[in-house]
C-alpha positions as CSV (number, residue, x, y, z in Angstrom):
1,X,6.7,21.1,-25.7
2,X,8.4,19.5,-28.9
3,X,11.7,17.9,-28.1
4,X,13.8,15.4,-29.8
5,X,15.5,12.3,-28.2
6,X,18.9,11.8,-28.9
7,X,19.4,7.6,-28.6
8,X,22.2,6.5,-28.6
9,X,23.1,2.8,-30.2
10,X,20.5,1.0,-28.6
11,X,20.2,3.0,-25.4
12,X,16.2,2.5,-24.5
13,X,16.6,2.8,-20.9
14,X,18.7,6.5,-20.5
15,X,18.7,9.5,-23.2
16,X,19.7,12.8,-23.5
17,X,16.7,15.0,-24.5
18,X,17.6,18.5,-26.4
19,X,14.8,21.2,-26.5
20,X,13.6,22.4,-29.9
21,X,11.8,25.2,-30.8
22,X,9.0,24.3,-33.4
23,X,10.5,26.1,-36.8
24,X,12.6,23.5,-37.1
25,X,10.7,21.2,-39.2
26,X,13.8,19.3,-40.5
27,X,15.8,18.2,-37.1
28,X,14.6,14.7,-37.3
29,X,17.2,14.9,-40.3
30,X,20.1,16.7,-39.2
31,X,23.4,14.8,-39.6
32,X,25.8,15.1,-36.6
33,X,29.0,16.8,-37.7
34,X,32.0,15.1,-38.1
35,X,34.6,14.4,-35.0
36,X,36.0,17.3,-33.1
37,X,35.9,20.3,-35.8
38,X,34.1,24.0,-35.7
39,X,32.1,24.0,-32.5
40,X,33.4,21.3,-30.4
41,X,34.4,22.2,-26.9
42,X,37.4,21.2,-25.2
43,X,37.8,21.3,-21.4
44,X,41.3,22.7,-20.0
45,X,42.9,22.4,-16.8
46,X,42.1,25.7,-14.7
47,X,45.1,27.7,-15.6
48,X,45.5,31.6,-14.2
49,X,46.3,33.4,-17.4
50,X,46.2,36.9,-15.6
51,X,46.4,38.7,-12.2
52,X,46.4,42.4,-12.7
53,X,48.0,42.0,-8.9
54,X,51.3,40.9,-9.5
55,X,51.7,40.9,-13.1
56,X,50.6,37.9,-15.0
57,X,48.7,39.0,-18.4
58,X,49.4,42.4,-17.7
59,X,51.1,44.7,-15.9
60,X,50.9,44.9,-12.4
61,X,48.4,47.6,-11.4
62,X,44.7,47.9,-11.5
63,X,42.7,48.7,-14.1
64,X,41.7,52.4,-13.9
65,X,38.4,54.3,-15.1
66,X,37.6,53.6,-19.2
67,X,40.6,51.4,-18.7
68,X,41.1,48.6,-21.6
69,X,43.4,45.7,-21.3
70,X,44.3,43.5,-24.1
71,X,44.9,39.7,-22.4
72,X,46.9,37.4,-25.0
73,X,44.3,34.1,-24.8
74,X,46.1,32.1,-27.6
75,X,49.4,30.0,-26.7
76,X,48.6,30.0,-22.7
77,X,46.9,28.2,-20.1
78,X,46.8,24.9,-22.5
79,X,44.7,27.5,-25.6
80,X,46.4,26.4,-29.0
81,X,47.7,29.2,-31.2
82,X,45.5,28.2,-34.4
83,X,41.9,26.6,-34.7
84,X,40.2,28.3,-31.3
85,X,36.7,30.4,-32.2
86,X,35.7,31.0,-28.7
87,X,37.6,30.6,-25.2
88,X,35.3,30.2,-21.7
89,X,37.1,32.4,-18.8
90,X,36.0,33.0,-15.6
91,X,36.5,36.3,-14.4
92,X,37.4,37.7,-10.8
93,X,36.9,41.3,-9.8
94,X,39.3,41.8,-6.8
95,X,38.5,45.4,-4.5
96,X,37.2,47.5,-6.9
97,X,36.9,51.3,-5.2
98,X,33.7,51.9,-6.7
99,X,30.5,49.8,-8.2
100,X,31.4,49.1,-12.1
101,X,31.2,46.6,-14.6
102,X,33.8,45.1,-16.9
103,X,33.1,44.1,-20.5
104,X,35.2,41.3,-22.3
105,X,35.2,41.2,-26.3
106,X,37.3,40.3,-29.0
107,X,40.3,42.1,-29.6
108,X,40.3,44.7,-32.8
109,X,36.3,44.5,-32.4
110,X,34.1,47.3,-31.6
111,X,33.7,47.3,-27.5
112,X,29.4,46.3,-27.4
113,X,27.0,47.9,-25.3
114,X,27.0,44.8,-22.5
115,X,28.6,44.0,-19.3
116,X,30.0,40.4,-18.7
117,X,30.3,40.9,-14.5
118,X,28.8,43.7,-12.6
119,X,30.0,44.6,-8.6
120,X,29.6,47.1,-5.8
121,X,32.5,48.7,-4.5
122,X,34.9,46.9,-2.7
123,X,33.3,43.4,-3.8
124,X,35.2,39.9,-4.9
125,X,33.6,38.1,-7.1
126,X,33.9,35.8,-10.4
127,X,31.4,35.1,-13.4
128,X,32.2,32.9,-16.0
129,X,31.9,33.8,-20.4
130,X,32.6,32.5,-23.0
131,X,34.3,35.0,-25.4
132,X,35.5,34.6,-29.4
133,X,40.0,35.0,-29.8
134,X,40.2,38.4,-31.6
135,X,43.5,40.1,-33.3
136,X,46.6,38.0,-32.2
137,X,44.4,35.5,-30.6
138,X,43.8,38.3,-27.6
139,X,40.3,39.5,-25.8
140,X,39.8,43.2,-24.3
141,X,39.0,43.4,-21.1
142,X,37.2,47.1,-20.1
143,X,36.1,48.5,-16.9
144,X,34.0,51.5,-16.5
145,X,34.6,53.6,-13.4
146,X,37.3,53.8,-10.2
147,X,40.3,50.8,-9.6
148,X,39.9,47.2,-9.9
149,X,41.9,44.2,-9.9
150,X,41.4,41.6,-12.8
151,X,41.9,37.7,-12.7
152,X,41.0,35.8,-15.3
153,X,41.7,31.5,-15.5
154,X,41.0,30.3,-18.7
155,X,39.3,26.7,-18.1
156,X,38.3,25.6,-21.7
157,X,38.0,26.4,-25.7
158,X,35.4,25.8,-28.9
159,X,37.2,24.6,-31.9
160,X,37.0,26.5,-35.3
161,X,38.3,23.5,-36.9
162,X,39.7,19.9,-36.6
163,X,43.2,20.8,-36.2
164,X,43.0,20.3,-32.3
165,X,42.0,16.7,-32.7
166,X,45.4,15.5,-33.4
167,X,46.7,16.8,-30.3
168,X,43.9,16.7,-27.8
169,X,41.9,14.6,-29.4
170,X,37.5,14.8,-30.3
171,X,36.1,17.5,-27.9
172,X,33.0,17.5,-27.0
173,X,29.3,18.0,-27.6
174,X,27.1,20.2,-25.5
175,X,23.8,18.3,-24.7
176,X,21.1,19.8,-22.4
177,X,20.0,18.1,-19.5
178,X,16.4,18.4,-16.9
179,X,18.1,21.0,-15.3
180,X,19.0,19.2,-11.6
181,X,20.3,20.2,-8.1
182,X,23.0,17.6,-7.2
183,X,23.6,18.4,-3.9
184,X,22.2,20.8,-1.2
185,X,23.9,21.1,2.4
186,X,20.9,22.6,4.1
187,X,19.2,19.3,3.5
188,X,20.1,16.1,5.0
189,X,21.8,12.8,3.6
190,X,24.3,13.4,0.6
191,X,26.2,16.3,1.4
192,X,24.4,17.7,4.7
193,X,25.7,19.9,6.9
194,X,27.5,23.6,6.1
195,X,30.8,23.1,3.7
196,X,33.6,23.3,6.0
197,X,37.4,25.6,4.8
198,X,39.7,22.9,4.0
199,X,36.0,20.5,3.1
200,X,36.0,18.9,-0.2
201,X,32.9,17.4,-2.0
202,X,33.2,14.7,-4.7
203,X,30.3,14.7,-6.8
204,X,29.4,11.2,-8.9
205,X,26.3,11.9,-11.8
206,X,25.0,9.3,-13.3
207,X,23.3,9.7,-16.6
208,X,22.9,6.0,-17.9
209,X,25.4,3.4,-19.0
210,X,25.0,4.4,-22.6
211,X,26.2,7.6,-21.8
212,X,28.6,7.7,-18.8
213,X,31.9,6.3,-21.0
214,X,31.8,9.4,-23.0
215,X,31.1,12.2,-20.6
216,X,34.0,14.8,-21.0
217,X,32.7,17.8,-18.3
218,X,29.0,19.5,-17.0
219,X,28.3,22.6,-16.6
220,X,27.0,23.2,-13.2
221,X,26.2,26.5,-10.9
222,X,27.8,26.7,-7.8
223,X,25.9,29.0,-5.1
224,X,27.3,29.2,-1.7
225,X,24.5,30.4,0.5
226,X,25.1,32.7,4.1
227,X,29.5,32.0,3.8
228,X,30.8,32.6,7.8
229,X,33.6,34.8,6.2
230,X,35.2,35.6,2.8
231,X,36.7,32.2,0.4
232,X,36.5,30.5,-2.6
233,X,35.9,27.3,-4.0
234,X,37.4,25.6,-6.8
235,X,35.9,23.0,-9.2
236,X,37.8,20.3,-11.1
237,X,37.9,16.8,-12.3
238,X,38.9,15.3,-8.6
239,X,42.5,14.3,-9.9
240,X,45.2,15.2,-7.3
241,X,45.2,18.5,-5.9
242,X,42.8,21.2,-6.4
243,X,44.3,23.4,-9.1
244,X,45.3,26.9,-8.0
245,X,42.9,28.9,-9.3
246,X,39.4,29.7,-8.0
247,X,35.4,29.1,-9.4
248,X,33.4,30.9,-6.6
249,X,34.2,33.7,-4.6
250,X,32.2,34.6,-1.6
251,X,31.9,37.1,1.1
252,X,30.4,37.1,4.7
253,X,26.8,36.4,4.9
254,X,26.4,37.2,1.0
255,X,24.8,34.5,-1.4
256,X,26.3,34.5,-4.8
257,X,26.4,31.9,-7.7
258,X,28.8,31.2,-10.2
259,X,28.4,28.9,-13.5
260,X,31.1,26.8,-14.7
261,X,31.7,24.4,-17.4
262,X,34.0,21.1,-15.4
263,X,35.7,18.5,-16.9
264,X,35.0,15.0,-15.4
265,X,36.8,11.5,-14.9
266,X,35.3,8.1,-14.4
267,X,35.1,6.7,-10.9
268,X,37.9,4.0,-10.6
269,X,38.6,1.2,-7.4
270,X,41.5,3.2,-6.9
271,X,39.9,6.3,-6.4
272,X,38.3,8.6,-3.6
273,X,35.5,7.8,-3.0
274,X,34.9,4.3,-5.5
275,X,37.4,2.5,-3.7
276,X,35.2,2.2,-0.8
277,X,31.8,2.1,-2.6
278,X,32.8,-0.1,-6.0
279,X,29.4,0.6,-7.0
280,X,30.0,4.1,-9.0
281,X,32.7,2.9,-10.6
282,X,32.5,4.1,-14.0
283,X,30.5,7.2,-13.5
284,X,31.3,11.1,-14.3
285,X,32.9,12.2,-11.1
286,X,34.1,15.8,-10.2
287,X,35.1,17.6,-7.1
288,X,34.6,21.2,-5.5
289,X,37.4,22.5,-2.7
290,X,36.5,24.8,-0.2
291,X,38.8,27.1,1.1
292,X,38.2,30.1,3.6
293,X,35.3,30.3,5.5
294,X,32.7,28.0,6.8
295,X,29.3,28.2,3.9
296,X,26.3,26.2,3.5
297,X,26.4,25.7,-0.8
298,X,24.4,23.5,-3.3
299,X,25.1,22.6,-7.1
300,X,22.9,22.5,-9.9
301,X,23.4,21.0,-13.2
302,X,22.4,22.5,-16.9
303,X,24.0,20.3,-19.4
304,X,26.9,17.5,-20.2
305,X,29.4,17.6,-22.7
306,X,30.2,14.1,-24.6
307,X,32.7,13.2,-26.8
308,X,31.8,14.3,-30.4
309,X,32.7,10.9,-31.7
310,X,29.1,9.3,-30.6
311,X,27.3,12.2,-32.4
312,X,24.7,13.0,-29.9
313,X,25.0,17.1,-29.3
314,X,24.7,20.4,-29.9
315,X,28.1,22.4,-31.5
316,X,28.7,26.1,-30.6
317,X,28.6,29.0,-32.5
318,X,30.3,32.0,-31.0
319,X,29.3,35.5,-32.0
320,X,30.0,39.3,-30.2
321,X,27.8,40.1,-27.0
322,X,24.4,41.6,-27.8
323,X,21.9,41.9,-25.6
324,X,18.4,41.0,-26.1
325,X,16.7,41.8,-23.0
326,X,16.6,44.9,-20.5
327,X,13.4,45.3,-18.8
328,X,13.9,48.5,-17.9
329,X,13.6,49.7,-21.3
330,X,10.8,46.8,-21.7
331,X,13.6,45.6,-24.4
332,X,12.2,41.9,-25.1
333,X,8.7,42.5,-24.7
334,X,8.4,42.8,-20.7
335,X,9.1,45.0,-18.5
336,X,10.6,44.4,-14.6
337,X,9.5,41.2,-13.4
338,X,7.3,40.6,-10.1
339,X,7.1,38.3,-7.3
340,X,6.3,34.7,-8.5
341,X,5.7,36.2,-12.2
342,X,7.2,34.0,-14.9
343,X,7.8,35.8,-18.2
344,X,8.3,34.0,-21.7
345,X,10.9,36.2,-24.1
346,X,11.6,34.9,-27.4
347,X,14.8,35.6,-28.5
348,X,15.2,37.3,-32.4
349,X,16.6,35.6,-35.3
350,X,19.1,37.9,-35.0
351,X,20.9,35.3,-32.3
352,X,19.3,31.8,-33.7
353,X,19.4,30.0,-36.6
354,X,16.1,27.4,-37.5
355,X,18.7,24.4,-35.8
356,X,19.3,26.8,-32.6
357,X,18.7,24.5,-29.9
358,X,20.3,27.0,-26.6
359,X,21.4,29.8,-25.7
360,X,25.3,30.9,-24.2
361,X,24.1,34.1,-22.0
362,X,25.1,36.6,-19.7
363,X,21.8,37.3,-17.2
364,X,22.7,40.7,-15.2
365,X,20.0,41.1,-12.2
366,X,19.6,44.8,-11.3
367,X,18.4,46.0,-7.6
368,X,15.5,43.7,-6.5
369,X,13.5,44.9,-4.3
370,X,14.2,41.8,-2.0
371,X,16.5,38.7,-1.9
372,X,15.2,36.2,-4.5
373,X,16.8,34.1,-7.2
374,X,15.9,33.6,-10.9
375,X,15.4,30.5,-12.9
376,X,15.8,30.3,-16.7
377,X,14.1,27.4,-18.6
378,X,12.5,26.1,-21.9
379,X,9.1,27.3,-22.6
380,X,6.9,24.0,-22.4
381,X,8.8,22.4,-19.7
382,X,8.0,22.1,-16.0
383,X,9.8,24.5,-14.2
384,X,12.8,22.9,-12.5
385,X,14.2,23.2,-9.4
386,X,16.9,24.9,-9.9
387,X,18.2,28.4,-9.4
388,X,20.5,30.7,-12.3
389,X,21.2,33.4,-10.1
390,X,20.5,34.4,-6.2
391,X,20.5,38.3,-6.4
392,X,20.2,40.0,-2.9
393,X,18.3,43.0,-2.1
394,X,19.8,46.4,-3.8
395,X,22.9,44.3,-5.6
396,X,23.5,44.1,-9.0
397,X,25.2,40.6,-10.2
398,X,25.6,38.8,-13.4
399,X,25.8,34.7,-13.7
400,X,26.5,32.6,-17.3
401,X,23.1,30.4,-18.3
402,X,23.1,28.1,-21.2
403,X,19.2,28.9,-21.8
404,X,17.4,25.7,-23.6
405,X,14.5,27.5,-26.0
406,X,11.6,25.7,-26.1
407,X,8.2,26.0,-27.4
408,X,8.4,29.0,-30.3
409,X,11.5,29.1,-29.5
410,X,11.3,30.7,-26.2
411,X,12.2,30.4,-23.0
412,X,11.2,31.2,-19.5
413,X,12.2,33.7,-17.0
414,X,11.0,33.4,-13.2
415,X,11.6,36.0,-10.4
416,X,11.0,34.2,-7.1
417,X,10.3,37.8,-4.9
418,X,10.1,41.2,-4.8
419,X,10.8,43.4,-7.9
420,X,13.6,43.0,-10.2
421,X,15.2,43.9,-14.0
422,X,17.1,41.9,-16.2
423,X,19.4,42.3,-18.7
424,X,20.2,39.3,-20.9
425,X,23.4,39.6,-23.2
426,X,23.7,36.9,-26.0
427,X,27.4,35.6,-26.4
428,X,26.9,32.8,-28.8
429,X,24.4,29.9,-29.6
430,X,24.1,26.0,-29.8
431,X,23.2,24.1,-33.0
432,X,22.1,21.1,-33.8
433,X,24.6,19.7,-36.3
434,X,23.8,19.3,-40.4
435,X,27.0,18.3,-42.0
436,X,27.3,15.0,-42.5
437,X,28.6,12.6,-40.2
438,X,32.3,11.3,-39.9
439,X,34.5,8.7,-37.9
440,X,31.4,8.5,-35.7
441,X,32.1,5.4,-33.3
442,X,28.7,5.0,-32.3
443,X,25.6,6.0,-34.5
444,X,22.6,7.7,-34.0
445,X,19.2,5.1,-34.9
446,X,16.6,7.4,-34.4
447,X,15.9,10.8,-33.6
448,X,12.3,10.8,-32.4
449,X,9.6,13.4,-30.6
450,X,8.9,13.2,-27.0
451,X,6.6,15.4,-24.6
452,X,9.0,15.8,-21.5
453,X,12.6,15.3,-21.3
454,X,14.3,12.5,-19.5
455,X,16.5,13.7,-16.5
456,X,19.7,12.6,-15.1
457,X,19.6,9.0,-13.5
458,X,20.9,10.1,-10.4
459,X,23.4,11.0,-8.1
460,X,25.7,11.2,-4.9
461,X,27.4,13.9,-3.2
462,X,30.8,12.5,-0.7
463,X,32.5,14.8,1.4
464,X,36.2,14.4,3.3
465,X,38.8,17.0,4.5
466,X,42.2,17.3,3.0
């Protein structure tokens, strides 16, 4: 495939490689935007913003059949009033009575025809999106059928504009990485053994030295794999406690992922686990809590977010859900996927521009035939190894992908077993800059072609109790 490699001020060894789909003949001369300004992403603490269980948000009391509730977003959980385009929530369904689907939108916006987390009756579970402030700065939150309980923690923003720089200062740029699994329990070393309740992991990625001082947060997908009992697990940037609010929630003996978007320190001497290994000082570090039940689990990473001052990513453009792909309607081009078939969709212009580099997604698996997983990647790259979702036999279950497009400005779609539809909902995009570049502390030399992207340096998974 064609790709371009971002390099950063003399950075020969380690670069960040973005996937580009061949219409864009002019990316080798796209400017990077200015510091922070429309796009730029800013990471939040975890913050519970509602909890239609005791009343935060809302109300107390479930959310019936056809029921809407309109969450205020803006002025809460660390969300400025003015200058937000687009706010990433994840989403819990608590004991819903029946098997539904909520839909989250902007407020004062027609309700589209998509679903941002679907579930079986009586099913906990979260799913992360990323959804652009409506009227008032508020979302709409819409569940179909029977009683459920809503949480929703709001964990980070895009800017509409530079007025957030003064006050939290650049933001960040989203760059795609070889998507990477960073640590597996069922295999030994780094992480081995099943993730104890009470079990915390510290996770330490390194993606070259020309890099590491500006990592902001990853996105990764957590999967817990066969959990002993119901629990969650909570992601953050390792600083004291893990924050009350939850990534992953998991039942007994079910599989489920969920895709998150975590803010990162650097490793110091005086910090778990650097201060006995003075080696990774200076690397991204984060950490995942367990809490509940006894679960093998493994993490897999999709992309990095930098600070926007060293001009080296992709900005976001939000936009309302639409969905591209249903193979049951053949919607796309294909129709339900097979064991081991890989299918190429290329999205319409519809939901890319000719600088469109990814793709912020909703993928919704419905009733394979057998337990499998799905992997989305760049057409023209090797197929990673790496899962998006982990569907079990007869569910239905949505994850969040960032999809790279690749070659034509595709990307690829592989069902590991069985039988299984997807639906793919589109709920915004990722551009390559072409405003020209401002305050930027370090600049870009060159922006040259390369056959295969370069993937992280490395990386190392510690684990301790308490």
């Amino acid at each position: 495939m064609r790709a371009i490699r971002v390099a950063i001020a003399g950075a020969a060894a380690v670069a960040v490689m973005l996937a580009v789909a061949p219409a864009v003949a002019s990316a080798a001369a796209a400017a990077p935007a200015a510091v922070g300004g429309a796009g730029a992403y800013y990471s939040l603490a975890p913050s519970r913003i509602l909890d239609t269980r005791s009343g935060p948000g809302a109300p107390a009391g479930a959310v019936g059949p056809n029921g809407v509730l309109h969450l205020q977003v803006s002025g809460r959980g660390g969300v400025p009033m003015t200058g937000v385009a687009a706010v990433v929530l994840n989403v819990t369904v608590v004991s819903p009575t029946v098997a539904s689907y909520l839909t989250v939108w902007p407020t004062g916006g027609a309700r589209p025809t998509v679903s941002n987390i679907d579930f079986a009756a009586g099913w906990t579970g979260a799913n992360s999106t990323t959804v652009p402030l409506g009227s008032g700065g508020q979302v709409d939150i819409y569940n179909l059928t029977g009683q459920v309980q809503v949480l929703a923690d709001v964990v980070g923003f895009y800017a509409s504009d530079a007025s957030a720089t003064s006050t939290l200062g650049d933001g960040g740029d989203m760059v795609p990485v070889a998507p990477s699994r960073l640590g597996d329990t069922r295999e030994a070393g780094d992480g081995g053994g099943p993730f104890d309740s009470g079990e915390m992991q510290y996770v330490i990625v390194d993606f070259g030295p020309d890099l590491n001082p500006y990592v902001q947060a990853v996105a990764v997908n957590l999967t817990a794999v066969n959990p002993t009992g119901s629990g969650f697990m909570t992601a953050w940037n390792s600083i004291g406690d893990a924050p009350g609010t939850s990534t992953l929630d998991y039942a007994t003996g079910k599989t489920v992922s969920n895709m998150t978007i975590v803010p990162t320190t650097l490793c110091t001497p005086s910090t778990k686990p650097c201060a006995m290994f003075p080696e990774y000082v200076g690397l991204p570090m984060f950490a995942i809590y367990n809490q509940g039940a006894t679960t093998d689990a493994f993490t897999d990473i999709f992309a990095v977010y930098t600070d926007t001052a060293i001009a080296a990513g992709l900005r976001f453009q939000p936009m309302n859900p639409v969905r591209i792909i249903d193979t049951r309607t053949s919607q796309g081009g294909h129709g339900a996927l097979g064991a081991g078939v890989t299918a190429a969709f290329t999205p319409p212009t519809s939901v890319r521009g000719s600088n469109t580099f990814a793709l912020a997604a909703n993928v919704t698996a419905v009733s394979p035939t057998v337990d499998t997983y799905l992997t989305a990647w760049a057409t023209g790259d090797q197929q990673p190894v790496v899962s998006n979702m982990d569907p079990a036999k007869g569910t239905t279950v949505a994850n969040t992908a960032d999809i790279p497009l690749g070659n034509n400005a595709a990307f690829n779609l592989y069902n590991h077993g069985g039988t299984i539809n997807v639906l793919v909902d589109v709920q915004g995009r990722f551009d390559l800059p072409t405003t020209a570049a401002a305050n930027t502390r370090v600049a870009i030399p060159a922006v040259k072609a390369s056959k295969s992207p370069v993937a992280i340096a490395g990386s190392r998974m510690f684990r301790t109790h308490g």
